[in-house]
N, CA, C and O of each residue as an XYZ file, in Angstrom:
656
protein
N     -19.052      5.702     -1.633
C     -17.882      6.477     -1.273
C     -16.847      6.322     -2.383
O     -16.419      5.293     -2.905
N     -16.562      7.562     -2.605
C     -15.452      7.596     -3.939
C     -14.081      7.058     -3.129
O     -14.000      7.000     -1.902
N     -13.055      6.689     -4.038
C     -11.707      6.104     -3.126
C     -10.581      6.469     -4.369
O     -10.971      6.138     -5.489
N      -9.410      7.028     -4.310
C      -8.395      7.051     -5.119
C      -7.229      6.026     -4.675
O      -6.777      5.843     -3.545
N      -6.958      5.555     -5.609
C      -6.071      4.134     -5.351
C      -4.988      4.277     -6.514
O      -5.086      4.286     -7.741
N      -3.876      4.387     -5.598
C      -2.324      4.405     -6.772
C      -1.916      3.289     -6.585
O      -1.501      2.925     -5.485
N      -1.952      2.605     -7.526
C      -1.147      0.990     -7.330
C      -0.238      1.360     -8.488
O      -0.469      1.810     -9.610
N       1.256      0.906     -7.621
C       2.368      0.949     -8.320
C       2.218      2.252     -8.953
O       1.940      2.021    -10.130
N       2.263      3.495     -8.753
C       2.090      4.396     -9.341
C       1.252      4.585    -10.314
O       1.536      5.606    -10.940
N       0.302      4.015    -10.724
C      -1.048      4.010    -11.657
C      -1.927      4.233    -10.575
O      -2.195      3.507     -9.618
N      -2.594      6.089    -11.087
C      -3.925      6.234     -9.899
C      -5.450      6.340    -10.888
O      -5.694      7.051    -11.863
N      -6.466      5.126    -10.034
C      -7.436      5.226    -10.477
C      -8.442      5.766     -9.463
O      -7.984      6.239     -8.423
N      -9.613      5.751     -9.630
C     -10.864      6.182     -9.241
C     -11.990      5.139     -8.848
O     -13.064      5.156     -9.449
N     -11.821      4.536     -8.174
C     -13.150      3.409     -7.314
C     -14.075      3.900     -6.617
O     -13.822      4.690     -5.708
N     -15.324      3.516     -6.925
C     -16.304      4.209     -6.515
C     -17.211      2.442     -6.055
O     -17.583      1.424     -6.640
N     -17.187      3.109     -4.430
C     -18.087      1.168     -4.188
C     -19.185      2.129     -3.140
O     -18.934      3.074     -2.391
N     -20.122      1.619     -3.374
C     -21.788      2.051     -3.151
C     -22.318      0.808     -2.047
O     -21.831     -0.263     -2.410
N     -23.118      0.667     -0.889
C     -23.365     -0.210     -0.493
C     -24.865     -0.066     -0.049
O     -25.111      0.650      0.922
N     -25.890     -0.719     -0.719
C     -27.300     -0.449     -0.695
C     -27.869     -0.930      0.748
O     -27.211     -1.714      1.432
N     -28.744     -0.575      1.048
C     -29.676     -1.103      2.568
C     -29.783     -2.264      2.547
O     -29.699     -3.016      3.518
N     -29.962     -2.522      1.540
C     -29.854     -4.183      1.638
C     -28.425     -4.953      1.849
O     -28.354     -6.169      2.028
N     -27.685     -4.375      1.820
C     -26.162     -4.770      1.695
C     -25.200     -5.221      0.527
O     -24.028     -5.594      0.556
N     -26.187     -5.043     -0.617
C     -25.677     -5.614     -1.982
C     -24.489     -4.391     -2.089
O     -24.679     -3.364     -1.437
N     -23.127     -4.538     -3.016
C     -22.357     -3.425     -2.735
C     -22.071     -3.498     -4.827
O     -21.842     -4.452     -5.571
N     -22.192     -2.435     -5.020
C     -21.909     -2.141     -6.447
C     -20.518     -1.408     -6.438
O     -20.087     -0.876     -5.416
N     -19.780     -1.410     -7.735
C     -18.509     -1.137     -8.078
C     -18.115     -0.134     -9.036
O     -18.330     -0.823    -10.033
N     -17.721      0.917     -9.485
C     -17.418      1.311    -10.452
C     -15.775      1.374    -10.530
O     -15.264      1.373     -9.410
N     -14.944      1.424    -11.508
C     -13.917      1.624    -11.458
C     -13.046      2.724    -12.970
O     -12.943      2.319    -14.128
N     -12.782      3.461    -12.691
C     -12.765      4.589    -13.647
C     -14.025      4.985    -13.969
O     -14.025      5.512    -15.082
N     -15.381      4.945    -13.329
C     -16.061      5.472    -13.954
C     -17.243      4.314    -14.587
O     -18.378      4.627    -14.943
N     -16.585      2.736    -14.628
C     -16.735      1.921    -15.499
C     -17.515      0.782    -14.404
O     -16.722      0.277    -13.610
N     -18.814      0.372    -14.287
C     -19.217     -0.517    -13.391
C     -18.683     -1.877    -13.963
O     -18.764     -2.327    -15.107
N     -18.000     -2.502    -12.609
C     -17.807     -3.862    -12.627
C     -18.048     -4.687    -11.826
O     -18.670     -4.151    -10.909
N     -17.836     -6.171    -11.576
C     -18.679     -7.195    -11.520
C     -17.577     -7.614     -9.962
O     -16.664     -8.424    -10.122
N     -17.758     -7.115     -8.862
C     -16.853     -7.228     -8.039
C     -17.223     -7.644     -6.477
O     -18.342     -7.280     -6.116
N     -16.558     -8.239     -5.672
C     -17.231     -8.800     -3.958
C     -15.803     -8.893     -3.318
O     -14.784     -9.487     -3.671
N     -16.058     -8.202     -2.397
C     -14.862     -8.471     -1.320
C     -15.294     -9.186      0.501
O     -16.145     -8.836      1.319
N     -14.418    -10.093      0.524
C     -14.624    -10.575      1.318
C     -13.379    -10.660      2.159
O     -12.320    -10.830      1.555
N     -13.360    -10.557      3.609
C     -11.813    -10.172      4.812
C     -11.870    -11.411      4.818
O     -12.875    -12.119      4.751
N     -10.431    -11.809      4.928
C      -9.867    -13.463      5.134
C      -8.759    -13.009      6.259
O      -8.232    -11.903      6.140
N      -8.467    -13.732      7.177
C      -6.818    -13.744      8.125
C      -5.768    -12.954      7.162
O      -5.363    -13.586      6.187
N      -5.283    -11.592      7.358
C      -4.516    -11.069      6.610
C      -4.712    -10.482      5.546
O      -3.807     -9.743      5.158
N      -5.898    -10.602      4.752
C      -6.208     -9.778      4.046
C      -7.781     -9.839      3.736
O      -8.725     -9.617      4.493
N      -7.759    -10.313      2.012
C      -8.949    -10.008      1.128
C      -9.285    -11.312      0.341
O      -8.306    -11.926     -0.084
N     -10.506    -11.821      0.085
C     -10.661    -12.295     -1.148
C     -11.606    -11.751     -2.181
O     -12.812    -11.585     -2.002
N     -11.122    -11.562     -2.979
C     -11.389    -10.544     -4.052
C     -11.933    -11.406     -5.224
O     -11.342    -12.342     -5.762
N     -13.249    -10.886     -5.542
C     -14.232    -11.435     -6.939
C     -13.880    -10.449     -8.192
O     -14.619     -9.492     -7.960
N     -13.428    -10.256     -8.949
C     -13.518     -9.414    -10.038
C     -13.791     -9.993    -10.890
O     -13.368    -11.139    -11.048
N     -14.623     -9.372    -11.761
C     -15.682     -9.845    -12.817
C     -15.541    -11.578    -13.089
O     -15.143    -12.054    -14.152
N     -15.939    -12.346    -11.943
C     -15.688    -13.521    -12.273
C     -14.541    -14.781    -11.832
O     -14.600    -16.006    -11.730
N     -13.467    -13.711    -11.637
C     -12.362    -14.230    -11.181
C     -11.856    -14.068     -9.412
O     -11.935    -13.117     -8.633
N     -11.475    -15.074     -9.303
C     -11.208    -15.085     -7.619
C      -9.897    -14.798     -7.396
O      -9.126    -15.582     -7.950
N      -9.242    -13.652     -6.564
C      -7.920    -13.389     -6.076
C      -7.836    -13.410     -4.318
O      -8.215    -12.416     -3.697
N      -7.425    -14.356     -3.759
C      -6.384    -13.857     -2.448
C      -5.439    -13.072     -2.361
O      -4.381    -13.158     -2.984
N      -5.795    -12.105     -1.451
C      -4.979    -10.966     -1.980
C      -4.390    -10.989     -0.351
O      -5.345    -10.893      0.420
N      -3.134    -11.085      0.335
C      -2.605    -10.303      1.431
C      -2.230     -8.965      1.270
O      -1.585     -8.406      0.382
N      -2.839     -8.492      2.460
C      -2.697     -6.971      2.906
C      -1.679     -6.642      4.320
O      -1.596     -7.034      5.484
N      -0.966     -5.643      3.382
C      -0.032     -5.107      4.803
C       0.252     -3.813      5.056
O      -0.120     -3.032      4.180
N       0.837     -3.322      6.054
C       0.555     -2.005      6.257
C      -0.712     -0.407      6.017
O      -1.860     -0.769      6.275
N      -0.669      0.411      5.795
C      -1.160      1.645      6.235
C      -1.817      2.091      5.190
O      -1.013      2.352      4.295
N      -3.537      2.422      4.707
C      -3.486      2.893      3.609
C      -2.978      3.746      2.881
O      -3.306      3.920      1.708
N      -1.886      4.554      3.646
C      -0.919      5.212      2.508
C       0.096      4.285      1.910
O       0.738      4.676      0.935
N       0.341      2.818      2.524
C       1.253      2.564      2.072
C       1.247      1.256      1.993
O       2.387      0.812      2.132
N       0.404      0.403      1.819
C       0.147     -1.117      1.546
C       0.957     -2.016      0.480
O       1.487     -1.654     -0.570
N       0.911     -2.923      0.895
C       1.877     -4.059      0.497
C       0.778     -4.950      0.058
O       0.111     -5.320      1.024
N       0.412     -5.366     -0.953
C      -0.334     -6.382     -1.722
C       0.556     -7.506     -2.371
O       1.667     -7.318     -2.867
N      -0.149     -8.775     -2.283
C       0.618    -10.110     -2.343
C      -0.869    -10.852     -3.161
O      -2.059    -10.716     -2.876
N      -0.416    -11.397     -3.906
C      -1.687    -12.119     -5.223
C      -0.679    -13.410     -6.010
O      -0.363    -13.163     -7.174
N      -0.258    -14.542     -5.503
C       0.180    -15.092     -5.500
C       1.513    -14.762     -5.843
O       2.114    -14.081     -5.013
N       2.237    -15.153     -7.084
C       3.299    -14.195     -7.532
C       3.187    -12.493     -7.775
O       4.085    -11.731     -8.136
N       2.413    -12.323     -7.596
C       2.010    -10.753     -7.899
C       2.317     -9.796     -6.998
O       1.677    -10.032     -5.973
N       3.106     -8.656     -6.859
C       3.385     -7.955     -5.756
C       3.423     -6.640     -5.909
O       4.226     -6.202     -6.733
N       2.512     -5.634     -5.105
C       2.201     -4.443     -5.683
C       2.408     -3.482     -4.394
O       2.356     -3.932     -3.250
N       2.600     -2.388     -4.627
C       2.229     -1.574     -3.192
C       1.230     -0.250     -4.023
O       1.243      0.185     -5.175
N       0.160      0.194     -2.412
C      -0.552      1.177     -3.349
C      -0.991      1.835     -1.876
O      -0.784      1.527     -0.703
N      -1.764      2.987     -2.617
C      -2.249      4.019     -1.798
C      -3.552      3.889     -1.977
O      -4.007      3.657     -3.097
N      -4.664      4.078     -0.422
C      -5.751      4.418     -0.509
C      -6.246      5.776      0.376
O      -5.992      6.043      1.551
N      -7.069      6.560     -0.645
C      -7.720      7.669     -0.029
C      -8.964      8.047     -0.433
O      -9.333      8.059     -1.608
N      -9.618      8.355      0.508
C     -11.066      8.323      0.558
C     -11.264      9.735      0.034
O     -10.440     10.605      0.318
N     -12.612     10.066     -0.923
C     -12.857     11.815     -1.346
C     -12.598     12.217      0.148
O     -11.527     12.821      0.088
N     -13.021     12.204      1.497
C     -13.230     12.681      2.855
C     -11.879     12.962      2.957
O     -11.848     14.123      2.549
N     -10.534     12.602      3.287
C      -9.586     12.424      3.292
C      -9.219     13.135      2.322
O      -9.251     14.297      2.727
N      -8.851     13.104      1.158
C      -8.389     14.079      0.485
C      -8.971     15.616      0.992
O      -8.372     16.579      1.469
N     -10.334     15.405      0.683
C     -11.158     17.083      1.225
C     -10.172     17.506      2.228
O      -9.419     18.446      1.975
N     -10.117     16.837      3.428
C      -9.543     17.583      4.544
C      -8.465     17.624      4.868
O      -8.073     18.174      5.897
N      -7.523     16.840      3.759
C      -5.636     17.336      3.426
C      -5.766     18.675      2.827
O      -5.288     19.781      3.079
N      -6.718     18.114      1.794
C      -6.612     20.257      0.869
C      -7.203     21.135      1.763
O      -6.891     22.304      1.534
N      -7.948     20.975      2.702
C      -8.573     22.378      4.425
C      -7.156     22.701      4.479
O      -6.619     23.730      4.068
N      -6.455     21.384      5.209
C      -5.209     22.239      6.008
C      -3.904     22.112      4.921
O      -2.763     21.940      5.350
N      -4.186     22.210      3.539
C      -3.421     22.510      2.828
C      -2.186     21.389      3.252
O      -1.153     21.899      3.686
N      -2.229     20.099      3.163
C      -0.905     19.548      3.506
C      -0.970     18.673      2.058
O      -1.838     18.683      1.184
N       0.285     17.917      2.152
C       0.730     17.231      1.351
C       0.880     15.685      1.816
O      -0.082     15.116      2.332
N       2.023     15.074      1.631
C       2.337     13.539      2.074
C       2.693     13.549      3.505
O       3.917     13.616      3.384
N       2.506     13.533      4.619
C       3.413     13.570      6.026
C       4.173     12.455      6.269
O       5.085     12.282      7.078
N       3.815     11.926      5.688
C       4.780     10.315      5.585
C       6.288     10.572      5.927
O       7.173     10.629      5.073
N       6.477     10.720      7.274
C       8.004     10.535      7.657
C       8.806      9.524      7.655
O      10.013      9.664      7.854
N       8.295      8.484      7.451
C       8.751      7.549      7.684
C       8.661      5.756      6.940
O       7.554      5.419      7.360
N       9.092      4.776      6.287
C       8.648      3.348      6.524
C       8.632      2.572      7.028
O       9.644      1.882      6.901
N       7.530      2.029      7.995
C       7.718      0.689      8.803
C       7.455     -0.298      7.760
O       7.222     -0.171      6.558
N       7.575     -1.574      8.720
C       7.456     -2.976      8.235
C       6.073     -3.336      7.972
O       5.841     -4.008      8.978
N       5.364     -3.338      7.525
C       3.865     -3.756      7.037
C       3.308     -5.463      8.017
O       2.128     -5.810      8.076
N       4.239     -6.102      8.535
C       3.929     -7.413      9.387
C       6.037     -7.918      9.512
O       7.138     -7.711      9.002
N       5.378     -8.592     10.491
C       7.310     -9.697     10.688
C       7.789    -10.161      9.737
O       7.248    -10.781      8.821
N       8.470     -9.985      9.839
C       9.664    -10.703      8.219
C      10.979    -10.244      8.573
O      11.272     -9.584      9.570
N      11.990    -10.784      7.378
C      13.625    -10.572      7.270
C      13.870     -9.474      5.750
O      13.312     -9.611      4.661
N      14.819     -8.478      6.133
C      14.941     -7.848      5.571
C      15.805     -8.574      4.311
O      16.964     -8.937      4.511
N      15.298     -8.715      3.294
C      16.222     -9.409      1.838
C      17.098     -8.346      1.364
O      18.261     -8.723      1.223
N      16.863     -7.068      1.063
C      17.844     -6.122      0.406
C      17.253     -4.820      1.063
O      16.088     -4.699      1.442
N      18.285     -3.825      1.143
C      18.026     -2.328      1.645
C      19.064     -1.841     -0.212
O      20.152     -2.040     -0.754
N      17.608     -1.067     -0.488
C      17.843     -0.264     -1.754
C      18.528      1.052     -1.837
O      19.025      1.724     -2.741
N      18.401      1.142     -0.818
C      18.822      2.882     -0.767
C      19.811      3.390      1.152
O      19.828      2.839      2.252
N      20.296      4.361      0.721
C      21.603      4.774      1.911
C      21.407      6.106      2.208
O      21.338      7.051      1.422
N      21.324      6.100      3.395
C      20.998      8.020      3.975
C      21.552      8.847      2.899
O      22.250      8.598      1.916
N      21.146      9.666      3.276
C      21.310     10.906      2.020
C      20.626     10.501      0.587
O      20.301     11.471     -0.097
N      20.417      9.476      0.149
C      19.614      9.579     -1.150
C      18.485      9.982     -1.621
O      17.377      9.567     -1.284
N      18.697     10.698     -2.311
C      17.036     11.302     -3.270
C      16.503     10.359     -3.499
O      17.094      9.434     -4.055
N      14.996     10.268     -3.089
C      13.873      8.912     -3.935
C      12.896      9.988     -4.630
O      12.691     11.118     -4.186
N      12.261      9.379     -5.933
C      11.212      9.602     -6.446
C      10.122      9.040     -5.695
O      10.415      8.295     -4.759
N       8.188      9.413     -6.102
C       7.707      8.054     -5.798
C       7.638      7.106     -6.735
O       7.830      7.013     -7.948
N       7.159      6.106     -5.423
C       7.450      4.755     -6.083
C       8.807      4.225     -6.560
O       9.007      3.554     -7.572
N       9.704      4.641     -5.660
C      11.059      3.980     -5.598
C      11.135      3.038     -4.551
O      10.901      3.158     -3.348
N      11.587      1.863     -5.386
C      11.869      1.016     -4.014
C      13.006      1.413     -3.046
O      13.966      2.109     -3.376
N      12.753      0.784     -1.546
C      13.317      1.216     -0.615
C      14.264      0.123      0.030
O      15.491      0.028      0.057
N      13.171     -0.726      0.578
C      13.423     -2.091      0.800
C      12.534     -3.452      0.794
O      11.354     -3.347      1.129
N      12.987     -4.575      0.471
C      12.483     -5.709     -0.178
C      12.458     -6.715      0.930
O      13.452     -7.441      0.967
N      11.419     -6.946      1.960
C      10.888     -7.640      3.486
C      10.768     -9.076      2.881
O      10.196     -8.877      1.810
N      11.006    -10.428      2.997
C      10.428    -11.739      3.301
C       9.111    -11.419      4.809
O       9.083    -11.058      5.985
N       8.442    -11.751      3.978
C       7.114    -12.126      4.896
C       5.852    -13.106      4.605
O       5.053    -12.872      3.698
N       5.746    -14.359      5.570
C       4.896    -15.679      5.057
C       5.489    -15.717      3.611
O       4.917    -15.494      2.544
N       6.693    -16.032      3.841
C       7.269    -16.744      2.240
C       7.307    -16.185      0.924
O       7.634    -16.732     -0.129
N       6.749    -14.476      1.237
C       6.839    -13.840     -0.432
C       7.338    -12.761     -0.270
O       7.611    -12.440      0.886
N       7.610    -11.889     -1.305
C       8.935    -10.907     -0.846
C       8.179     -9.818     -1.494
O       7.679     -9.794     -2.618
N       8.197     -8.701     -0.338
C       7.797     -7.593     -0.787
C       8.424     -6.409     -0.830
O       9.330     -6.206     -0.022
N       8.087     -5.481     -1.711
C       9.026     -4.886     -2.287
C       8.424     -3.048     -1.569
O       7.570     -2.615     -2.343
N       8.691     -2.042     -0.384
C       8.306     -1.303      0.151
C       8.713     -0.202     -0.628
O       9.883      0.105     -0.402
N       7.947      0.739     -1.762
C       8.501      1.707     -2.134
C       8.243      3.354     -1.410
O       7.569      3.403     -0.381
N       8.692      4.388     -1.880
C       8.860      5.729     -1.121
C       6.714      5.596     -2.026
O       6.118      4.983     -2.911
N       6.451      6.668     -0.941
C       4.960      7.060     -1.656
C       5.331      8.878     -1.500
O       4.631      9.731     -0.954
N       6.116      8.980     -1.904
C       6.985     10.748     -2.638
C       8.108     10.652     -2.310
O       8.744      9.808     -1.679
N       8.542     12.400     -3.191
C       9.821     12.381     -3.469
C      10.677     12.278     -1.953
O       9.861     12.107     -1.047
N      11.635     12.318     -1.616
C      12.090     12.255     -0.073
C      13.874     12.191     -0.591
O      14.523     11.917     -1.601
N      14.091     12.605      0.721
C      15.664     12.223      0.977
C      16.092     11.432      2.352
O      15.909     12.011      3.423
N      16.618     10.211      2.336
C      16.869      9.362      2.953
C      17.494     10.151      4.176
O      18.592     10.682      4.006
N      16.755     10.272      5.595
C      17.567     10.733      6.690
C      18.344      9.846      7.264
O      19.282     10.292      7.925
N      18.132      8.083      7.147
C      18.610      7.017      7.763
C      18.011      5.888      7.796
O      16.819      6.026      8.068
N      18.257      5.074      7.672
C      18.117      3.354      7.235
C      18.509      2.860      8.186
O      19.643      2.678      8.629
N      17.167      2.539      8.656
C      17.315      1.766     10.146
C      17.315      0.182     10.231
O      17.031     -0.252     11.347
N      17.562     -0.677      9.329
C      17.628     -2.147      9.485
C      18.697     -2.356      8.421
O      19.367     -1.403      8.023
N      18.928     -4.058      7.781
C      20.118     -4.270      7.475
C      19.652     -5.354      6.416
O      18.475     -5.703      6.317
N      20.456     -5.748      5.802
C      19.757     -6.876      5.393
C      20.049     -8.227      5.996
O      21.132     -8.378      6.560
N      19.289     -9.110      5.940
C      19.139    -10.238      6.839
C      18.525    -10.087      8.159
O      18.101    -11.085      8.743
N      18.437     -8.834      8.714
C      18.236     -8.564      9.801
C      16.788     -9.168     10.122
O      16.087     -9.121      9.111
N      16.158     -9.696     11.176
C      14.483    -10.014     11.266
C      13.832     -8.636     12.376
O      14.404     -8.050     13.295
N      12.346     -8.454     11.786
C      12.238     -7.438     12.135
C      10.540     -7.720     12.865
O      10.082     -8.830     12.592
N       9.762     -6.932     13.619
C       8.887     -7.061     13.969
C       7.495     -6.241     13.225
O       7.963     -5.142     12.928
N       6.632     -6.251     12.970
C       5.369     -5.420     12.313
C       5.552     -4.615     12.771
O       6.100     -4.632     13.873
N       5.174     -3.444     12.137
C       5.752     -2.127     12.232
C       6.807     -1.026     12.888
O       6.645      0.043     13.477
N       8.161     -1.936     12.437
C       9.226     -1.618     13.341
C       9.775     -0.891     11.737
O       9.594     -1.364     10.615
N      10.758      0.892     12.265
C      11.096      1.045     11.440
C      11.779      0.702     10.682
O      12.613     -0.089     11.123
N      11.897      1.040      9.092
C      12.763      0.948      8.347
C      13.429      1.879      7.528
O      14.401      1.458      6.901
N      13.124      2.986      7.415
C      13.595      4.031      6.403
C      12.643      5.482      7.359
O      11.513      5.711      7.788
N      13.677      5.984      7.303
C      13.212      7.317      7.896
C      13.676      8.573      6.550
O      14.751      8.563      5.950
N      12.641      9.483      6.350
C      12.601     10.571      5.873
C      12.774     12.162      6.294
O      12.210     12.617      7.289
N      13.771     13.103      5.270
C      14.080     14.423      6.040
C      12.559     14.817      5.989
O      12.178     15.872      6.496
């Protein structure tokens, strides 16, 4: 199954294959690599060519929150299937909205109703299990209302940013 993946606004092309036997092969741009994923409490542990990453996962594949020790990314996943059947009914992003990806305290609110975002603008920056993640727009949008505060504590998927 082909997969398009925008991390941090860089979109690539993953292609993971999984044989009868269960062995699972990787390509990435096109480019086979040396890769194993395995589900841990909260997320992933991730083999790439050699190297081992814990990766926490949060929220929606349109809109995930990745945590790799100091490393903090947000990205999009979509399957060829998924795309196919956005372009049937001709839609675009429906993304009305950002929730909270898991519980945490809000550290900073980036943006104030009425503002224009690009994508990949940050929105707001969550404490969650001790690392701070940073929730950006996944398109352009205009801020209808900012529903939390900072400091405020919030619950998994309670809103935070609503879109016109």
């Amino acid at each position: 199954m082909k997969y398009r993946v925008t991390l941090d606004g860089q979109e690539r092309e993953v292609d993971v294959q999984i044989t009868p036997g269960g062995a699972v092969s990787v390509a990435l741009d096109g480019e086979a690599v040396d890769a194993d994923v395995t589900r841990v409490p909260g997320g992933v542990s991730l083999r790439l060519n050699g190297k081992v990453y814990d990766v926490l996962v949060g929220g929606k594949p349109e809109a995930m929150q990745l945590a790799a020790g100091a490393l903090r990314a947000t990205a999009s996943v979509e399957s060829e299937r998924a795309r196919a059947r956005k372009k049937k009914k001709g839609g675009g992003s429906s993304e009305k909205e950002i929730r909270a990806p898991m519980p945490g305290r809000i550290v900073k609110v980036l943006v104030e109703t009425g503002d224009e975002v690009e994508p990949g603008a940050p929105l707001v920056v969550i404490e969650a299990m001790k690392m701070e993640n940073e929730l950006r727009a996944e398109a352009a949008a205009k801020i209808a209302s900012v529903e939390v505060s900072e400091g405020q504590n919030v619950e998994g998927n309670a809103l935070l940013v609503r879109f016109e």
